[in-house]
N, C-alpha and C positions, 0 to 999 in steps of 0.2 A: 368660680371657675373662670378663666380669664382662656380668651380663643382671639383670634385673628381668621377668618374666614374670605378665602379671594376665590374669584370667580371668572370664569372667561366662557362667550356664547356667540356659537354663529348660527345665523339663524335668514331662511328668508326673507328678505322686507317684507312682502306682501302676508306673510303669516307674525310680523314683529308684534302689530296690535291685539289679533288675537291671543299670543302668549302672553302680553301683559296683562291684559282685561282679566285671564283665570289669573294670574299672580294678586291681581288688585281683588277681585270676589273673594280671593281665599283670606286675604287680609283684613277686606270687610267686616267676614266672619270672626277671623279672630280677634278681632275690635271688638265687633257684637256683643259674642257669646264670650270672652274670655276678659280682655284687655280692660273695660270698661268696667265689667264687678269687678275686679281684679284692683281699680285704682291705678290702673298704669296706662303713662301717658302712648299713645298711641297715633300717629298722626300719615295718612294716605295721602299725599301727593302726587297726581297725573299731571307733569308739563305740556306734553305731549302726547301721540298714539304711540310713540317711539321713546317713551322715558319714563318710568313711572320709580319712584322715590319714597321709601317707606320708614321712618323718625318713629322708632320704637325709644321709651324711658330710657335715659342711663346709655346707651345703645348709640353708636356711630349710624349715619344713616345707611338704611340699606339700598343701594341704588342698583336700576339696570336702565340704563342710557343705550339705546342700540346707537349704530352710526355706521355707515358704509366706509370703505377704507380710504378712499377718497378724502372724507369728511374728517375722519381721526388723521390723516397724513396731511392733511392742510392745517388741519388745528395744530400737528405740532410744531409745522414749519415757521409758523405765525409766533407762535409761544415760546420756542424752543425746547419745551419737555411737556409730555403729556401722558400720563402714566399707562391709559389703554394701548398707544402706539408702541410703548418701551415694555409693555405686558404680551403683545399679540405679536409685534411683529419684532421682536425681541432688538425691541431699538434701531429698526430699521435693517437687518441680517436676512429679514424673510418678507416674501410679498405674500399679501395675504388674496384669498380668491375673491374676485369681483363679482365673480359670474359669467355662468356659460351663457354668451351672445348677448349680454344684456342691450345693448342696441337694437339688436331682433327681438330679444322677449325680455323684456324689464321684469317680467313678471321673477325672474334667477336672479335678482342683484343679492347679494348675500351681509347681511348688517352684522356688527359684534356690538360685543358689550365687554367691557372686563371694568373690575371696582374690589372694594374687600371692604368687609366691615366689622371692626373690632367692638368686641362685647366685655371687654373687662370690665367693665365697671356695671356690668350687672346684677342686680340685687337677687334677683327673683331667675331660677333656674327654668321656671315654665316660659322665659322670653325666650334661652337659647332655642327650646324648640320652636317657638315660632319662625324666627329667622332660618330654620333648616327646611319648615314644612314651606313657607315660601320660595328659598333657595329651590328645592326639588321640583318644585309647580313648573319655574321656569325653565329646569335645567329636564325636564321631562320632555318638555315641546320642541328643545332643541335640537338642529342638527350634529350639532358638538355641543359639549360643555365640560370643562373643566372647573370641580371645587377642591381647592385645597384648605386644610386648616395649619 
């Protein structure tokens, strides 16, 4: 079964780390309990509180990079293409929400995430579901989320 799954999340800064930490336990676990009898390679990567990157076998990596718009609009300016900015703010057509009064209360700055992660070359049907129970972990805590397949 061959998928392409893309993803787009907004989400409050201050709640960014706590949604990743349950996306990472839940990965833990399926490394644990699954991945590991299974023989398939499985690999957890934390950058950051604000980025956590999950290298499942055969499997594109699954990433969720939060970043304020700020941070993704100067990244593209720099680069000149940057896929989350051409995903979120449809190439620059839309401004995306900062936040109410973030000056006053930092505590509203609002982060996104967008990525996609193609599975065709997976062997074993029990990875797709991992990649969706993780998918839902984070798109559950979200203020928004959009998955397309």
């Amino acid at each position: 079964m061959e998928m392409t799954i893309s993803t787009q999340f907004k989400q409050k800064k201050a709640y960014v780390p706590s949604t990743l930490d349950d996306a990472q336990n839940i990965a833990r676990k399926i490394k644990k309990e699954q991945a590991d009898k299974l023989g398939i390679g499985f690999e957890i990567i934390r950058f950051s509180k604000y980025c956590l990157v999950i290298n499942i076998d055969n499997c594109d990596n699954l990433s969720f990079d939060f970043q304020s718009f700020t941070e993704i609009k100067d990244e593209y300016k720099k680069v000149g293409y940057m896929y989350e900015y051409s995903v979120l703010a449809n190439d620059g057509k839309m401004k995306l929400e900062e936040g109410y009064k973030i000056e006053e209360y930092p505590q509203n700055e609002m982060y996104y995430s967008a990525s996609f992660c193609d599975t065709q070359s997976i062997e074993n049907l029990v990875v797709h579901k991992w990649v969706s129970d993780i998918i839902k972990t984070v798109a559950s805590r979200c203020l928004e989320a959009r998955v397309n397949d």
